[in-house]
N, C-alpha and C positions, 0 to 999 in steps of 0.2 A: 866832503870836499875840504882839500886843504886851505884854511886861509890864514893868516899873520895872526901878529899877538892883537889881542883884545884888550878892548878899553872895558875891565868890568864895572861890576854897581856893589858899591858899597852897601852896607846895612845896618839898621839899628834896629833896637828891640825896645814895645812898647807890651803893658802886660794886661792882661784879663785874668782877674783873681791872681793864682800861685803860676799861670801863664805868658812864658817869655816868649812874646809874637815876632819874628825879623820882619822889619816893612823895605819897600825897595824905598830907596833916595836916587836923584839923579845922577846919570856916571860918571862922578869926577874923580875917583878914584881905582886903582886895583883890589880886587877882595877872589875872595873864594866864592863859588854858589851862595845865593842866599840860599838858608838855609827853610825853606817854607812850609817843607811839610815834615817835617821830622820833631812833633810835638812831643811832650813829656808824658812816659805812661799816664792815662786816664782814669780815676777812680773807676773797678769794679764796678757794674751795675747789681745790683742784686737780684735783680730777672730778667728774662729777654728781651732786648728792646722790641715793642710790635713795630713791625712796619708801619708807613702812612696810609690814608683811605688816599689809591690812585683814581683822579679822576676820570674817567675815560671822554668823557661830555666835552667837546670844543666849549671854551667861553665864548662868548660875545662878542662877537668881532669889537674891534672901535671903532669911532665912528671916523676918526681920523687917519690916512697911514703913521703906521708906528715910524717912528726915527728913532736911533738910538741918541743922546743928549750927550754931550760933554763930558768929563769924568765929572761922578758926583759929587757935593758937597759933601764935606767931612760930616757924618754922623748921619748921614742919608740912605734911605732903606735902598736894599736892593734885590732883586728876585731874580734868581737861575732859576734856568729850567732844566730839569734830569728827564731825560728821552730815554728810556730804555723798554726791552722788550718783555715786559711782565707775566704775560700769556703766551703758548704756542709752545715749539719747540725748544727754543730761547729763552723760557720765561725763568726756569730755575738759573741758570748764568746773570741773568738780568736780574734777578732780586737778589742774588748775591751781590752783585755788587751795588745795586740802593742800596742793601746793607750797609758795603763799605762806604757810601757815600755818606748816610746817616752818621757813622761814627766818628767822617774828617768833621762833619758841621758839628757832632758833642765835640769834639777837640778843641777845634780853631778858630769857632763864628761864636759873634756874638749876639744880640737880640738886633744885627742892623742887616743880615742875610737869612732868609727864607727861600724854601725850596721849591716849588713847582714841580711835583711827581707826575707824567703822562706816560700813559702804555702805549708803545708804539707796534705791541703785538706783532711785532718780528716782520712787518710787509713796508712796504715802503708807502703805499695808500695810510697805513695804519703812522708812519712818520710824518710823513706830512700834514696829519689833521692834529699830530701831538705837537707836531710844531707850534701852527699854526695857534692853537691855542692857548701854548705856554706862552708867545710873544704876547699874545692878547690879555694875557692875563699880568703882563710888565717885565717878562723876564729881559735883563741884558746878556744875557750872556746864558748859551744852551750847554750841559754837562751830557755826552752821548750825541747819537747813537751808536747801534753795536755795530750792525752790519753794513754791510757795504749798499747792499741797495736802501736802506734808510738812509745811508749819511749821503746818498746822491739824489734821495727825494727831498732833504733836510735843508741841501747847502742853498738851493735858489732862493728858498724862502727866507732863510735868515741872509741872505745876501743880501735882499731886498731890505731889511728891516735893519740892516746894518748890526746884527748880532753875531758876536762872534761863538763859534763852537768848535769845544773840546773833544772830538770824536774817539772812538775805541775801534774802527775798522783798520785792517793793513792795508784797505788798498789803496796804496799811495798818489795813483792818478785821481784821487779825490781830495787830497790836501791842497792850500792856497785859495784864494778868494775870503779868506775869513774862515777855514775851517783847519784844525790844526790838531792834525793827530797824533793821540797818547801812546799810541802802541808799539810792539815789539816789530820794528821791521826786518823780514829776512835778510834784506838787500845790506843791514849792520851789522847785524850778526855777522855775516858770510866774512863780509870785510875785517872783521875786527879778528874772527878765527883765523882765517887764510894768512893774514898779515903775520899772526900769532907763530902758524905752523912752517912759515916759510924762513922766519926766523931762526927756528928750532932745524931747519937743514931739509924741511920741505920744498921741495922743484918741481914737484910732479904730480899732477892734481889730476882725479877722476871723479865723475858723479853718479851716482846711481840712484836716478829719483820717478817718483810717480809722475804718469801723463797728466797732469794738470796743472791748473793754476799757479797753484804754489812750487809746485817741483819745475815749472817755468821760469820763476820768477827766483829760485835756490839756483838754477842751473845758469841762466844771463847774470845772478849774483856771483858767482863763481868765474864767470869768463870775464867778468870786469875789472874782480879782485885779483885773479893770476895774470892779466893783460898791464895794469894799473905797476904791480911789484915784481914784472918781469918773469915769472914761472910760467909753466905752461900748462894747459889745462891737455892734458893727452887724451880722454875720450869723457864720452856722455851716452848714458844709456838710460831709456824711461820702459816703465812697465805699467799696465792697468791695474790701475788702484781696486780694481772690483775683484781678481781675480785671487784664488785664495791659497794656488797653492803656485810659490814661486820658484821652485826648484828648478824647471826648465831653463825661466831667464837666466837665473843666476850661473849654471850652467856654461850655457852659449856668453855671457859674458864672459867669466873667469876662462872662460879656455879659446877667449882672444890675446889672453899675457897677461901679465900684472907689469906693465911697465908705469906703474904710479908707483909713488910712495905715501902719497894718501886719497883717500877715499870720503867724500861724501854721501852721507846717508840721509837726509834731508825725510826720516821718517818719526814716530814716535809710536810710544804706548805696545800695544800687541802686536804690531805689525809690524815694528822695529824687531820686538823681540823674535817673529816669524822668518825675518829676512836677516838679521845678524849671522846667526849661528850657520845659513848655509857658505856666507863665504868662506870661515874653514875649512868646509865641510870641502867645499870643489877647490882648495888651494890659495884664496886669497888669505895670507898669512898676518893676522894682527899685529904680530911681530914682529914685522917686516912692514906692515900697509898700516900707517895709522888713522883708524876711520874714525871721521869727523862729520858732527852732526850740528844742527838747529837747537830753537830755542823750544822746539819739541823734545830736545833729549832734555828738558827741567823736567824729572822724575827722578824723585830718591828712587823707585823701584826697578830702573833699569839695569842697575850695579848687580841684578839677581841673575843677567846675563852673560855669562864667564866669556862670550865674546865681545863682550861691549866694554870688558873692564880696561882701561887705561886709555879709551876714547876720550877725545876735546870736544868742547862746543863753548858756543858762550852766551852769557846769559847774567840776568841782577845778579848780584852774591845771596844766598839763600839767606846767610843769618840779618839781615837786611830786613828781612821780613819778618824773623822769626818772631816779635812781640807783638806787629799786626795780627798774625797768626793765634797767637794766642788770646791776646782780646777779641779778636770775632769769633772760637769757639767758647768764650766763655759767654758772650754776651747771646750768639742766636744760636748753642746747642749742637753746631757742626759745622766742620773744618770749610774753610774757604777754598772756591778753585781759583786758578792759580792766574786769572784776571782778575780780581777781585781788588787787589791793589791799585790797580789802574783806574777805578771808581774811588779809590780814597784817594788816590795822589790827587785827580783834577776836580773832586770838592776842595781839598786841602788848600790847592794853588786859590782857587774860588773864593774860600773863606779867607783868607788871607790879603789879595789882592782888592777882596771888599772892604778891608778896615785899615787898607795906609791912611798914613796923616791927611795925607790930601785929599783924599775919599777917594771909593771904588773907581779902578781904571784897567778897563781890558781892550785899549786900544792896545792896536799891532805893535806899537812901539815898545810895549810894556811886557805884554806878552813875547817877544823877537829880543826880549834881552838877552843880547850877548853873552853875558855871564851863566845864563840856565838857572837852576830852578834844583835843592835837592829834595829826595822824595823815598819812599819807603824800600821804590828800586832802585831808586841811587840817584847821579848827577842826568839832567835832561836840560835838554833847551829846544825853543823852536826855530830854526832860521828861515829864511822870508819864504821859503817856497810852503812852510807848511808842515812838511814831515818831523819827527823827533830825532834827533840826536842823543844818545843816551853812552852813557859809561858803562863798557861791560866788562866784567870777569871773563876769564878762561877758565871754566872747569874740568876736573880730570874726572871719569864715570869709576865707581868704585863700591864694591857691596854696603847697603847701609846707606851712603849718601854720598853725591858729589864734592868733592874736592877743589876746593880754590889753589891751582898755582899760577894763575897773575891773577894778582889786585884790580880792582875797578879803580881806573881814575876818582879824586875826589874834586876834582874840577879839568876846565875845559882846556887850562893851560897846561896841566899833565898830560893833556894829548894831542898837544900839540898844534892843536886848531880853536 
């Protein structure tokens, strides 16, 4: 949403050892993002950091209900709780990123923030006993969970207990109330490309996405972005995600016309690579139709598709990550996927926002800065409804690895809003 210029938040830097910390100050000034989680490489470990012992066991209730207190006094302990799905199908994604959570608290915390590990074993029965226990155990503020029905069994209870949480699900009718999600939403994506593509001499927009959730939610992203900058969205076609060989649809589409000049493909991974290659195949000419994807098309490996080469999408800028990437394989032996960020960025903000001068403060006011927040993926903020607003690149797909031809904003005045 478009709104006027902002009043950002200034910044200053206080240090922990060879560590320059930016803390927020109150907004009397213009500044850029603080910069909050963009720490200085971190000495090497010389072996893997082990993970924590997760407790799976609810604490003790208390005997009183929890309230969240006031922002803390300067130099006052403070306990997050990290929800994530340790066990089950989810559990390798979920300890990837305690991983990366582990590494923002080596970065950015000092001895005045501890962690609260709970497995929420990928159920939402299993979230809300992790909940439950990390408040109980004093956490102000929850880091997770992943999934969507966690972070809907998650929100009542820390609503109740006035705890705010950092969630890692897309689905955005569970942001607000105190729950404020980190993630890659399609619905900015979509906007940020389209906008992109329209500028470049794009009018004419098509989709070609799977029956589900997401290819819903890429296809309403699409008719809002071309309705929003005047283009047109000329047709929409969905196909069953289960079926495997798609030749037929693609078929019966393409020999409805190609009256687009560009194409959404709202796929990823093998099934992108399955379904690219027939639209030359039946006439829809790359050369002519420039097909535009999601933040499923972040794979270097896509470029290995000679019909995907000089495709747009948008997405963090890769070399962004490039050092996080490299301290988490050095530190636990193999490469991070490609959430794994998104677990450093919201300890990062966590360690950081626990040691301003003023002492830990995660009210909404603090967290709804206007200014955003920058982070390993770049510029973010949250505005009152909850969701992220993030700064994204346009990348071009290309053998070897995607290509940046527009820059990511480095703040929130660069675009405008």
């Amino acid at each position: 949403m478009l709104v006027s210029a902002l009043a950002l938040v200034s910044c200053t830097e206080f240090n922990i050892g060879s560590l320059k910390i930016p803390a927020l100050l109150p907004p009397q000034q213009l500044a850029r993002p603080a910069p909050l989680v963009q720490p200085p490489p971190a000495p090497t470990p010389v072996a893997p950091v082990a993970p924590p012992v997760v407790e799976t066991t609810p604490s003790p209730a208390p005997e009183q209900p929890v309230s969240s207190p006031p922002p803390g006094a300067p130099g006052a302990k403070v306990v997050a709780g990290v929800l994530l799905p340790l066990t089950g199908s989810a559990g390798p994604l979920g300890q990837a990123m305690l991983n990366a959570a582990q590494m923002a608290l080596y970065d950015l915390a000092d001895n005045r923030l501890s962690l609260v590990t709970r497995d929420t074993q990928g159920t939402a029965a299993g979230a809300a006993t992790a909940a439950q226990s990390a408040i109980a155990a004093g956490a102000k503020v929850i880091i997770g969970p992943l999934l969507a029905a966690e972070v809907d069994a998650v929100k009542p209870i820390a609503q109740a207990a006035q705890v705010p949480v950092l969630a890692f699900s897309t689905a955005a009718q569970l942001a607000g109330g105190g729950v404020y999600l980190m993630s890659f939403t399609p619905a900015e994506e979509i906007q940020r490309i389209t906008a992109f593509a329209f500028n470049k001499g794009k009018t004419r927009f098509a989709v070609l996405a799977p029956r589900s959730p997401y290819g819903d939610v890429v296809t309403d992203g699409v008719r809002a972005a071309t309705a929003a900058l005047g283009a047109t969205l000329v047709r929409t076609a969905t196909y069953d995600p289960s079926i495997t060989d798609l030749s037929p649809f693609v078929r019966s589409f393409a020999a409805q016309g190609v009256d687009y000049d560009a194409l959404f493909l709202p796929e990823g991974g093998a099934k992108l690579k399955t379904l690219a290659p027939l639209l030359p195949y039946f006439k829809v000419d790359p050369d002519q139709v420039k097909f535009l994807g999601t933040g499923l098309w972040d794979d270097p490996g896509l470029g290995t598709e000679p019909s995907l080469e000089g495709g747009w999408f948008a997405a963090p800028v890769p070399a962004g990550r490039v050092g996080f990437e490299t301290r988490y394989r050095t530190t636990y032996r193999n490469p991070p996927p490609r959430l794994a960020t998104l677990g450093y960025d919201a300890t990062a903000l966590v360690a950081v926002l626990s040691r301003a001068p003023q002492g830990a403060d995660f009210s909404p006011t603090t967290l709804t800065n206007p200014n955003g927040f920058a982070g390993v993926d770049g510029v973010f903020r949250f505005p009152a409804d909850g969701t992220a607003q993030r700064g994204f690149a346009i990348l071009e797909v290309h053998r070897g690895a995607p290509t940046v031809i527009d820059p990511a904003p480095q703040s929130f005045q660069d675009l405008g809003f």
